[in-house]
PyMOL CGO cylinders between C-alpha atoms (Angstrom):
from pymol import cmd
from pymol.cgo import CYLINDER

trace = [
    CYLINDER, 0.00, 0.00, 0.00, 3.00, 2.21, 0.64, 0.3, 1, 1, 1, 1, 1, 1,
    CYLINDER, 3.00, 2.21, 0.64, 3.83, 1.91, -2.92, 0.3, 1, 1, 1, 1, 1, 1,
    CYLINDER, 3.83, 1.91, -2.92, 0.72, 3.00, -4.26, 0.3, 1, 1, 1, 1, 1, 1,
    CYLINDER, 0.72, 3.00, -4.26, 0.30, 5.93, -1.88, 0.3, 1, 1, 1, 1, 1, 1,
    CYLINDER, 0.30, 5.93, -1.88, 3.74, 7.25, -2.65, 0.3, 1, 1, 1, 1, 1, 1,
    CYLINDER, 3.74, 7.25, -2.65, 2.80, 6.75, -6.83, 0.3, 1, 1, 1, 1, 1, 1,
    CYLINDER, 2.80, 6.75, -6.83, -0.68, 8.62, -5.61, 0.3, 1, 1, 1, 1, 1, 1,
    CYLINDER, -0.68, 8.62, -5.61, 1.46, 11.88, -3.94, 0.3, 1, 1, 1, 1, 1, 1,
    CYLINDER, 1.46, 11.88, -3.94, 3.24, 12.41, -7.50, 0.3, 1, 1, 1, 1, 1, 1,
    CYLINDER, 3.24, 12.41, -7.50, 0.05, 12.67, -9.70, 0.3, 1, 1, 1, 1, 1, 1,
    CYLINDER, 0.05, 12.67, -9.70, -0.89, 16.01, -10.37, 0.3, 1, 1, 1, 1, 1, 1,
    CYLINDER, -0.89, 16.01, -10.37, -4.27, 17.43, -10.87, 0.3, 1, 1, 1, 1, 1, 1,
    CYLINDER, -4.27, 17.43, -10.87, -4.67, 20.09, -13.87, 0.3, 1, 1, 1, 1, 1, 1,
    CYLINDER, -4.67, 20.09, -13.87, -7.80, 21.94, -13.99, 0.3, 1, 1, 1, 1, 1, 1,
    CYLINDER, -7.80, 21.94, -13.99, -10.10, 22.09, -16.88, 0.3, 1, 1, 1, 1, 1, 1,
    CYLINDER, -10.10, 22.09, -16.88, -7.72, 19.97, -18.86, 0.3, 1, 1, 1, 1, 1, 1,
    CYLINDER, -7.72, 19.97, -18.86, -7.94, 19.35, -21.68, 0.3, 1, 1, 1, 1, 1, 1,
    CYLINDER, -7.94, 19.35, -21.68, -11.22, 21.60, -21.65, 0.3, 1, 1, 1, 1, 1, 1,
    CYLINDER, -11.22, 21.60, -21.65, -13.25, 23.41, -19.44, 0.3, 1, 1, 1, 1, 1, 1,
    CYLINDER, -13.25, 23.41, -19.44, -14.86, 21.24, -16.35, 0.3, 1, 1, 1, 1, 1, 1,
    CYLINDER, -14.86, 21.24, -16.35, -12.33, 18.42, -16.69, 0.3, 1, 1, 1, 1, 1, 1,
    CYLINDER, -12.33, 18.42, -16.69, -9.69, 17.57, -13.79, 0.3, 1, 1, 1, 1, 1, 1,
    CYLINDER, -9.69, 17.57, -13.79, -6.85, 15.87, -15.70, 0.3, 1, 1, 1, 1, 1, 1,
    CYLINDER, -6.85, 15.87, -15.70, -4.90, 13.26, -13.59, 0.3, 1, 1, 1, 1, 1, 1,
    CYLINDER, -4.90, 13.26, -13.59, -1.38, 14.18, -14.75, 0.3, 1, 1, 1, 1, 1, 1,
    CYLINDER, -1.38, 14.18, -14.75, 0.93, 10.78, -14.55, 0.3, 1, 1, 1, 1, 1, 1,
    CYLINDER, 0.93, 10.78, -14.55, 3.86, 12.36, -16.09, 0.3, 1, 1, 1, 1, 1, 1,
    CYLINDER, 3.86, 12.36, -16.09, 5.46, 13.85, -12.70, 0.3, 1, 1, 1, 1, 1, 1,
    CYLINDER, 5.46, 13.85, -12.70, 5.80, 10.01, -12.04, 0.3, 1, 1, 1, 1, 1, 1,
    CYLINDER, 5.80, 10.01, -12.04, 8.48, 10.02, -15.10, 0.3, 1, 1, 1, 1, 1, 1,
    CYLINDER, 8.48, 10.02, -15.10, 10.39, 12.47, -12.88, 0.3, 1, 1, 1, 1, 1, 1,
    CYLINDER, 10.39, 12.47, -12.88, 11.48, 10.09, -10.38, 0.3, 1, 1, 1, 1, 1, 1,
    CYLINDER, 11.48, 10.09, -10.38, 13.23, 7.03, -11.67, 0.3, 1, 1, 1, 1, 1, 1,
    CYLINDER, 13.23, 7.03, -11.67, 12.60, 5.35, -8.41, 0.3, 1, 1, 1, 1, 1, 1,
    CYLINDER, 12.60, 5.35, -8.41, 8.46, 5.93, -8.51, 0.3, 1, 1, 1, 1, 1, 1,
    CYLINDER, 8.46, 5.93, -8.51, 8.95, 4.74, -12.12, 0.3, 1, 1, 1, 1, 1, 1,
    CYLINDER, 8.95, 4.74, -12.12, 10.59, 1.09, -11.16, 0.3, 1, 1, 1, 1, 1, 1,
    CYLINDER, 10.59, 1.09, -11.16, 7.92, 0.73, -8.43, 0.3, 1, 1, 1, 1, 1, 1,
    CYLINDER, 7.92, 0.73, -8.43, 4.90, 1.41, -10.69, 0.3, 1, 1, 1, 1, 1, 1,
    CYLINDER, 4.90, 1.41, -10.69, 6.28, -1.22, -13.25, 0.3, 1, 1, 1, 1, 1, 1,
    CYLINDER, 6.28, -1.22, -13.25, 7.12, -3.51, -11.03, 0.3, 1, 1, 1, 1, 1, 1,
    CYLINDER, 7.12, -3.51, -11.03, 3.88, -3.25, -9.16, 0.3, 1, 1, 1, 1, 1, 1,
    CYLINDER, 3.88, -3.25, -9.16, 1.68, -3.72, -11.94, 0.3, 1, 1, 1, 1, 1, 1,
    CYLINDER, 1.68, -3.72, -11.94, 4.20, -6.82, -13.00, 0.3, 1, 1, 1, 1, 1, 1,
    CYLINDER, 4.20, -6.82, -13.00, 3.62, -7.93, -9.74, 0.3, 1, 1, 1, 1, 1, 1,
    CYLINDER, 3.62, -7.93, -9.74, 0.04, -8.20, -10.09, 0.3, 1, 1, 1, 1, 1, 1,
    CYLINDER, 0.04, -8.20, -10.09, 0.28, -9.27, -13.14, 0.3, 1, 1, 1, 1, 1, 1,
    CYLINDER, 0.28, -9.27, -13.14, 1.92, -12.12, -12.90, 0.3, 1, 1, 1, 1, 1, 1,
    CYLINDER, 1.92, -12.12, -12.90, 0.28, -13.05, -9.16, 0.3, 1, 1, 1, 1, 1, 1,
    CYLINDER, 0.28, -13.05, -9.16, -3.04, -12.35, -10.51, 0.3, 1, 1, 1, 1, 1, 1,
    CYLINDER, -3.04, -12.35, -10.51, -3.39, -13.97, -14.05, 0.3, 1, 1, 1, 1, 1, 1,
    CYLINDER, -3.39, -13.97, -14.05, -3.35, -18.13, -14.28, 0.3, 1, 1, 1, 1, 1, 1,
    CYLINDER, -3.35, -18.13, -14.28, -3.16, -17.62, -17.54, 0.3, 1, 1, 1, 1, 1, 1,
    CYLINDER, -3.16, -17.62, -17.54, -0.06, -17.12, -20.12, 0.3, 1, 1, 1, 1, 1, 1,
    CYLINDER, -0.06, -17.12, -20.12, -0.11, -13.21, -20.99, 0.3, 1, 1, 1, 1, 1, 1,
    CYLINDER, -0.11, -13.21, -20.99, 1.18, -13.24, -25.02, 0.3, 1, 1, 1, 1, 1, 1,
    CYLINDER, 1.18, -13.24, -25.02, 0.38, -9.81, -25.81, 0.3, 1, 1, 1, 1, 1, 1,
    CYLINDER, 0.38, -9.81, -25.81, 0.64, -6.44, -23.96, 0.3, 1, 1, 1, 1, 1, 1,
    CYLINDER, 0.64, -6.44, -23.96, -1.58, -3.99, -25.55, 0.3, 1, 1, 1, 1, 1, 1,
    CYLINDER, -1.58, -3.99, -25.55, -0.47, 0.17, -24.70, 0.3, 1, 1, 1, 1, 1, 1,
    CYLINDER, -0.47, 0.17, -24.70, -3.04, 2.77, -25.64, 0.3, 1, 1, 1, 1, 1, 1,
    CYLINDER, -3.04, 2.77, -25.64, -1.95, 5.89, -27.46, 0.3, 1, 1, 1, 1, 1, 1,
    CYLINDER, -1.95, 5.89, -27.46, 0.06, 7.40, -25.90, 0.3, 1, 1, 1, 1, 1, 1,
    CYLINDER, 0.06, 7.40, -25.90, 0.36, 6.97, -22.31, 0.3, 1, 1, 1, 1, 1, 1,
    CYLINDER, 0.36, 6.97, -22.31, -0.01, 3.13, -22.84, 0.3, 1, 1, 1, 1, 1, 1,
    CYLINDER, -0.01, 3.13, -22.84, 3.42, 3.40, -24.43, 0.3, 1, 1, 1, 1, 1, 1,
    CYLINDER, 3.42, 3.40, -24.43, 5.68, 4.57, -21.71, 0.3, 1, 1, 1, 1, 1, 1,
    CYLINDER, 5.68, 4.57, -21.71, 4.86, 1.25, -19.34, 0.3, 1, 1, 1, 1, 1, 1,
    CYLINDER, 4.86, 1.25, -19.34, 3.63, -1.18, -21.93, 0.3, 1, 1, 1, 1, 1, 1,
    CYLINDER, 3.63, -1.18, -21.93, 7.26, -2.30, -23.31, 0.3, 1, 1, 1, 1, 1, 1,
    CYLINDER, 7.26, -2.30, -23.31, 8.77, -2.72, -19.79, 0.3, 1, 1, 1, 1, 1, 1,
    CYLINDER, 8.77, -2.72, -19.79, 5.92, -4.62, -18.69, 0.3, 1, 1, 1, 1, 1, 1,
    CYLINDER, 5.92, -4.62, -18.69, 5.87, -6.94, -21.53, 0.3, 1, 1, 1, 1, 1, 1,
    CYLINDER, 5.87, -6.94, -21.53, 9.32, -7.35, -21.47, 0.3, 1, 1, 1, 1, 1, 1,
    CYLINDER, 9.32, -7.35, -21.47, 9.13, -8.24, -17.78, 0.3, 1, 1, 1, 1, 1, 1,
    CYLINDER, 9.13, -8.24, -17.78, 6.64, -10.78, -18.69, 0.3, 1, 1, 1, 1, 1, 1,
    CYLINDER, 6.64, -10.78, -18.69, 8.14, -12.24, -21.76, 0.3, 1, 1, 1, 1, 1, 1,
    CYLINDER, 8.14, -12.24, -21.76, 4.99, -11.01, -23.57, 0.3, 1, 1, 1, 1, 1, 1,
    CYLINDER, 4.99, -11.01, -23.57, 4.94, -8.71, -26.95, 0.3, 1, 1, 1, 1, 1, 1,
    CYLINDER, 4.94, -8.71, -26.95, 4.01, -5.04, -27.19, 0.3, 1, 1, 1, 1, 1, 1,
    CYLINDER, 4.01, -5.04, -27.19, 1.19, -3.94, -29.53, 0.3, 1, 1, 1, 1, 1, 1,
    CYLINDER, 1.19, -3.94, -29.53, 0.36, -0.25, -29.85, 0.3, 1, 1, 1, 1, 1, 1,
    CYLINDER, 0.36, -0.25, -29.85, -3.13, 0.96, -30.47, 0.3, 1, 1, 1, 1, 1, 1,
    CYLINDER, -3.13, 0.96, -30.47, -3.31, 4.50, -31.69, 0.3, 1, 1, 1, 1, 1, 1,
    CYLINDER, -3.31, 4.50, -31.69, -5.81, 7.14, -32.69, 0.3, 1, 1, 1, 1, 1, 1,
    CYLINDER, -5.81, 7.14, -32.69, -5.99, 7.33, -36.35, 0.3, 1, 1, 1, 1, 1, 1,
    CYLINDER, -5.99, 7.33, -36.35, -3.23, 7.82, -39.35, 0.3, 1, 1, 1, 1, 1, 1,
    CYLINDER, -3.23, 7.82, -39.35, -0.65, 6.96, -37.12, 0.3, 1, 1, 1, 1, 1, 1,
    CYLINDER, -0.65, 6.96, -37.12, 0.42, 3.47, -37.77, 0.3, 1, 1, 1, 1, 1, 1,
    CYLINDER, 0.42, 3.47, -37.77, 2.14, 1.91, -41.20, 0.3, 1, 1, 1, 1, 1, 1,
    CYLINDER, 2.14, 1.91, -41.20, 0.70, -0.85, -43.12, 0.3, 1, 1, 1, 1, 1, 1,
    CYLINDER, 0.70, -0.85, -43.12, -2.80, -2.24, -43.26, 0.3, 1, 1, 1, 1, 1, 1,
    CYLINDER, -2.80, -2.24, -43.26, -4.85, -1.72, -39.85, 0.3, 1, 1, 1, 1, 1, 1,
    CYLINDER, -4.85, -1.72, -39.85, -8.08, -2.10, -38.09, 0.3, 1, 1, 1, 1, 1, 1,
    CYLINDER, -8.08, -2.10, -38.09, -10.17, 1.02, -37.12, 0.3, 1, 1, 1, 1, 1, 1,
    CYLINDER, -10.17, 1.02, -37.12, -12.99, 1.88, -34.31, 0.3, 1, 1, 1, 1, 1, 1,
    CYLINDER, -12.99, 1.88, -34.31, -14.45, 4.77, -33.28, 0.3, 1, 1, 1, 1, 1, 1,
    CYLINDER, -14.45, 4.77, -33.28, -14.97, 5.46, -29.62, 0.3, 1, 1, 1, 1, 1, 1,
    CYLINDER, -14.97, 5.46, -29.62, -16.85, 8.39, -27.69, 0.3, 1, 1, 1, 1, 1, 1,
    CYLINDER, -16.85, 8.39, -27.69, -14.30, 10.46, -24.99, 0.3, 1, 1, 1, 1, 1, 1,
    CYLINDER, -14.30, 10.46, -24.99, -15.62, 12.39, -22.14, 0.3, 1, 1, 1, 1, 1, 1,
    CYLINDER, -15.62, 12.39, -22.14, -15.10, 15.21, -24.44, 0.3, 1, 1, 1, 1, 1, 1,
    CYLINDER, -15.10, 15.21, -24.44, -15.68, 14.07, -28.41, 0.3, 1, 1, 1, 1, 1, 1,
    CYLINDER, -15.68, 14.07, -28.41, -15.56, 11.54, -30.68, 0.3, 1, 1, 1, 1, 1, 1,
    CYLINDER, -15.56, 11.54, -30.68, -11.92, 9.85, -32.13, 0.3, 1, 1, 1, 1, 1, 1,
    CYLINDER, -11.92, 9.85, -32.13, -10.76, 6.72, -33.63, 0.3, 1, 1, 1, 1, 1, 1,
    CYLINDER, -10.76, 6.72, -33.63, -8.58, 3.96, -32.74, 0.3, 1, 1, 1, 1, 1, 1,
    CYLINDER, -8.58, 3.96, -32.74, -6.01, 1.59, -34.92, 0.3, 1, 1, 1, 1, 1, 1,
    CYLINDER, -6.01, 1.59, -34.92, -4.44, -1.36, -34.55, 0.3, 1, 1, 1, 1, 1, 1,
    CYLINDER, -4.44, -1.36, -34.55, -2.40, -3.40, -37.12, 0.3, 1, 1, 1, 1, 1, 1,
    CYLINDER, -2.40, -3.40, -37.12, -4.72, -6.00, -38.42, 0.3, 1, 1, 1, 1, 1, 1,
    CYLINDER, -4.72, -6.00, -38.42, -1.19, -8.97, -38.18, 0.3, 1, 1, 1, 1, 1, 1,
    CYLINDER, -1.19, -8.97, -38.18, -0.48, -7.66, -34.30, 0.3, 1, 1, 1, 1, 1, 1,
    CYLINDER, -0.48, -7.66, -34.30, -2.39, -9.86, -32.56, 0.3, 1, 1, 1, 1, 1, 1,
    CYLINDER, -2.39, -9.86, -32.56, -3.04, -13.42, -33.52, 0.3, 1, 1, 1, 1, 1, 1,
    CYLINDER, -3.04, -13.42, -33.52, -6.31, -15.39, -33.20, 0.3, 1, 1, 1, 1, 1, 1,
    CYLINDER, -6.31, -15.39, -33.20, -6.48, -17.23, -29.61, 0.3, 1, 1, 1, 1, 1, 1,
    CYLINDER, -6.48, -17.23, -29.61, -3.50, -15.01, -27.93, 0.3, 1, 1, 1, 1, 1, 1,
    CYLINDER, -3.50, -15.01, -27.93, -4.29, -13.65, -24.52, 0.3, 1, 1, 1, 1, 1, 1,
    CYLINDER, -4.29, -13.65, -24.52, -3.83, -10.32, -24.07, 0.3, 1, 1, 1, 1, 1, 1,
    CYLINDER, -3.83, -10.32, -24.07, -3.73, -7.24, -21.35, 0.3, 1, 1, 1, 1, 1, 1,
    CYLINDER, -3.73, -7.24, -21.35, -4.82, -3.73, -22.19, 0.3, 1, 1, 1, 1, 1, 1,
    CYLINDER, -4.82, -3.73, -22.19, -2.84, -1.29, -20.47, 0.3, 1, 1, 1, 1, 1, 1,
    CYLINDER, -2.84, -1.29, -20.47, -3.16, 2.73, -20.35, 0.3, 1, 1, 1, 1, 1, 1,
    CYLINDER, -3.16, 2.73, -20.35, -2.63, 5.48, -17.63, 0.3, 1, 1, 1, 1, 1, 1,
    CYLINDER, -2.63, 5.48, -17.63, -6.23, 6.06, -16.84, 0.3, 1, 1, 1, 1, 1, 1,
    CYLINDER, -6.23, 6.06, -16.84, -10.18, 5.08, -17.02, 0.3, 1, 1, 1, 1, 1, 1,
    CYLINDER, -10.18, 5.08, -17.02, -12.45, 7.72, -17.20, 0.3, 1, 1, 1, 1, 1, 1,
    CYLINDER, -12.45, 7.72, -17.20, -15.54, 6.83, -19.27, 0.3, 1, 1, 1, 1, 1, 1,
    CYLINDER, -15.54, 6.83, -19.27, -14.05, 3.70, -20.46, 0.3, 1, 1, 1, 1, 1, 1,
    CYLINDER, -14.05, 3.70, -20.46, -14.64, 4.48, -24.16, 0.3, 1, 1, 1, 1, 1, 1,
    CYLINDER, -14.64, 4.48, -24.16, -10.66, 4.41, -25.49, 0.3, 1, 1, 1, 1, 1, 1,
    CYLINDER, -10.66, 4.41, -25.49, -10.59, 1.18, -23.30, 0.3, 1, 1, 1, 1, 1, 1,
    CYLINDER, -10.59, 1.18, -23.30, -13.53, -0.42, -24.53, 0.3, 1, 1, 1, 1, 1, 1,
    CYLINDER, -13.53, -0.42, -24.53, -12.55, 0.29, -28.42, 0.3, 1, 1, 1, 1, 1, 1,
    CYLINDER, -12.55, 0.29, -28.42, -9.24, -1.30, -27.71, 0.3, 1, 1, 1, 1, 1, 1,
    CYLINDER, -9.24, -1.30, -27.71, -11.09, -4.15, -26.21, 0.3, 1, 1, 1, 1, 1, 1,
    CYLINDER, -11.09, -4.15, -26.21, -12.95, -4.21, -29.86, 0.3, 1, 1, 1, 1, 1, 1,
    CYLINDER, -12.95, -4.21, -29.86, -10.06, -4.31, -31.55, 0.3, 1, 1, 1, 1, 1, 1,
    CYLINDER, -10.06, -4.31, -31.55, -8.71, -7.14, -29.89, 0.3, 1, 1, 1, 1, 1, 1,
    CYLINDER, -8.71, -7.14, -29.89, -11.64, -9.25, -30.37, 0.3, 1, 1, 1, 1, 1, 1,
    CYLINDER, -11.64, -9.25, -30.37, -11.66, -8.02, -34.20, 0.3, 1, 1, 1, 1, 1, 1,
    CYLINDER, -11.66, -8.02, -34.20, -8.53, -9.77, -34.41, 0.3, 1, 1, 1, 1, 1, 1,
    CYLINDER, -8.53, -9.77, -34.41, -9.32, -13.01, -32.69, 0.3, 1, 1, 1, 1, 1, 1,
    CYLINDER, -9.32, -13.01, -32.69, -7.84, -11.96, -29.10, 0.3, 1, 1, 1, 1, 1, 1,
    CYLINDER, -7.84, -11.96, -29.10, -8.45, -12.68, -26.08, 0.3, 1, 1, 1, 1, 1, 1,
    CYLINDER, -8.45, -12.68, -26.08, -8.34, -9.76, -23.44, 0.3, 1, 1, 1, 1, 1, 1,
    CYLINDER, -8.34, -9.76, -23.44, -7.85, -11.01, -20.00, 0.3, 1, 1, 1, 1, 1, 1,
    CYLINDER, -7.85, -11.01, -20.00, -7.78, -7.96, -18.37, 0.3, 1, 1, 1, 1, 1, 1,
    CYLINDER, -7.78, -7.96, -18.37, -7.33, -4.16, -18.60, 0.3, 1, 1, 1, 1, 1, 1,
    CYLINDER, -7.33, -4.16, -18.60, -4.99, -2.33, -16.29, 0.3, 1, 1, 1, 1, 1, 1,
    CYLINDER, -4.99, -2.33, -16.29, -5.09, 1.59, -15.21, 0.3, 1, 1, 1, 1, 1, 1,
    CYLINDER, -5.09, 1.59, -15.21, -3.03, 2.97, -13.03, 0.3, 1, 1, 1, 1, 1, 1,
    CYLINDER, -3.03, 2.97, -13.03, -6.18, 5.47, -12.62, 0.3, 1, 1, 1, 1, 1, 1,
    CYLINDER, -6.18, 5.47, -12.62, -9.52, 5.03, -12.20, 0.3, 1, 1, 1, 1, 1, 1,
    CYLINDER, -9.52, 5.03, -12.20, -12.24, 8.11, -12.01, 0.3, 1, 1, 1, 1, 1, 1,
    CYLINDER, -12.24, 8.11, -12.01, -15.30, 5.63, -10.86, 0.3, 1, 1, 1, 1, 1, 1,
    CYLINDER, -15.30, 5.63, -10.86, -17.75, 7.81, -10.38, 0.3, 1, 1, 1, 1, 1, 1,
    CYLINDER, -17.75, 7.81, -10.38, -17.93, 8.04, -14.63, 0.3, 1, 1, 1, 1, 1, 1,
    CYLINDER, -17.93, 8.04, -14.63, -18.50, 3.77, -14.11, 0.3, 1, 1, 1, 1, 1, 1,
    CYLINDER, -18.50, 3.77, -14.11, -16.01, 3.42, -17.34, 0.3, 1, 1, 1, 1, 1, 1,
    CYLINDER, -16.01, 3.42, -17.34, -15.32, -0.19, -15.67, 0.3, 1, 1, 1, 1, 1, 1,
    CYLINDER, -15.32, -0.19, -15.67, -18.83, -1.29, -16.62, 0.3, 1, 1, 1, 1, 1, 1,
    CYLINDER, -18.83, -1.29, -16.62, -18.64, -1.05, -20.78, 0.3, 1, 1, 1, 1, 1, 1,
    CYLINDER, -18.64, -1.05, -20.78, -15.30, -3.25, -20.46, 0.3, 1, 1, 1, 1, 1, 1,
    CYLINDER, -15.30, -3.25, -20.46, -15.43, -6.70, -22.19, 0.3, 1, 1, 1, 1, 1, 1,
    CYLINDER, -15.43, -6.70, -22.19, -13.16, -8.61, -18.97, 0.3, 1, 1, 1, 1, 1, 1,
    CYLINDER, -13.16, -8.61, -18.97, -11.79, -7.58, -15.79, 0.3, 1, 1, 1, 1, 1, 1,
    CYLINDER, -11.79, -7.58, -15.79, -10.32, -4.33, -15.10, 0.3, 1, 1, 1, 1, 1, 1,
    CYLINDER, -10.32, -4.33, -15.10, -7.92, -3.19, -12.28, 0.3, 1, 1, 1, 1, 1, 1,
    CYLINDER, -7.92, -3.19, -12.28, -6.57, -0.08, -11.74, 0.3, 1, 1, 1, 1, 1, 1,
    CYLINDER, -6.57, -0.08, -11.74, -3.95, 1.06, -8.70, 0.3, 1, 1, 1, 1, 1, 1,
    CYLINDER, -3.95, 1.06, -8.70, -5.69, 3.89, -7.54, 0.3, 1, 1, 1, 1, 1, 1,
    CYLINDER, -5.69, 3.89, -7.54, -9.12, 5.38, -7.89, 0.3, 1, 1, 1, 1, 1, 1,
    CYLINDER, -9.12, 5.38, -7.89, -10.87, 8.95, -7.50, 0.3, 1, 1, 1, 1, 1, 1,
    CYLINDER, -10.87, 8.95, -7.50, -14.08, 8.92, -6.40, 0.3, 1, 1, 1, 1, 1, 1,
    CYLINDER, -14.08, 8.92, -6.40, -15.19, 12.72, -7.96, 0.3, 1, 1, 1, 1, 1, 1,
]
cmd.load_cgo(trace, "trace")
């Protein structure tokens, strides 16, 4: 618990980010301390690995946050790194969803050869708010013949109940209740 309190103390709160009414959870003063950094990815490792009977093949990172931890993670675990990212941004022949933020509309890629049929996979990004980004990632997968065996935040705004439009389990390391 120690860890997660001390990862808590270096989030930052922006107001009406990135519009008017939001409170942005800002992970990236965790980046600032290599120590905090090691902890969170061995934490969520940790529980990973403690957590999951099953043989994690694919980490999935969502654009862009997803991409700082997802490498380190899946190399921890043996597992490969897929990115999913909003649209345009990815080479060769991909798979596209749209998904509904807390504050518009955007789409989602994935290349259509990253994940095979019948590989388990774990969706990771920095936070759950409505759950929308997560879920389309979640579509995505299943487009593709995954399996997703569980999605992983480091935070979680429950109050907007983004949990509840996920396709498997979800677990995030700390959670804001407003």
């Amino acid at each position: 618990m120690a860890d997660i309190q001390r990862i808590k103390s270096l989030l930052r709160a922006v107001k009406d980010f990135p519009k008017e009414g939001i409170l942005f959870q800002d992970i990236f003063p965790i980046f600032q301390d290599p120590q905090a950094v090691s902890t969170l990815v061995t934490h969520i490792a940790h529980h990973l690995q403690s957590q999951l009977t099953q043989k994690i093949d694919v980490i999935v990172g969502l654009d862009s946050r997803g991409f700082l931890l997802g490498p380190w993670i899946a190399n921890i675990l043996g597992a490969a790194f897929v990115p999913v990212r909003k649209a345009g941004k990815l080479p060769g022949e991909v798979t596209r969803v749209a998904y509904e933020k807390e504050y518009g509309v955007d789409y989602f890629e994935m290349q259509t050869d990253a994940i095979k049929p019948q590989q388990n996979v774990v969706v990771l990004d920095d936070l759950i708010a409505t759950g929308g980004s997560a879920k389309a990632a979640g579509e995505l997968i299943k487009q593709a013949g995954g399996n997703t065996l569980l999605y992983v935040f480091i935070v979680e705004l429950t109050a907007l109940k983004g949990r509840a439009k996920l396709d498997a389990e979800t677990y995030s390391m700390i959670q804001f209740d407003d």
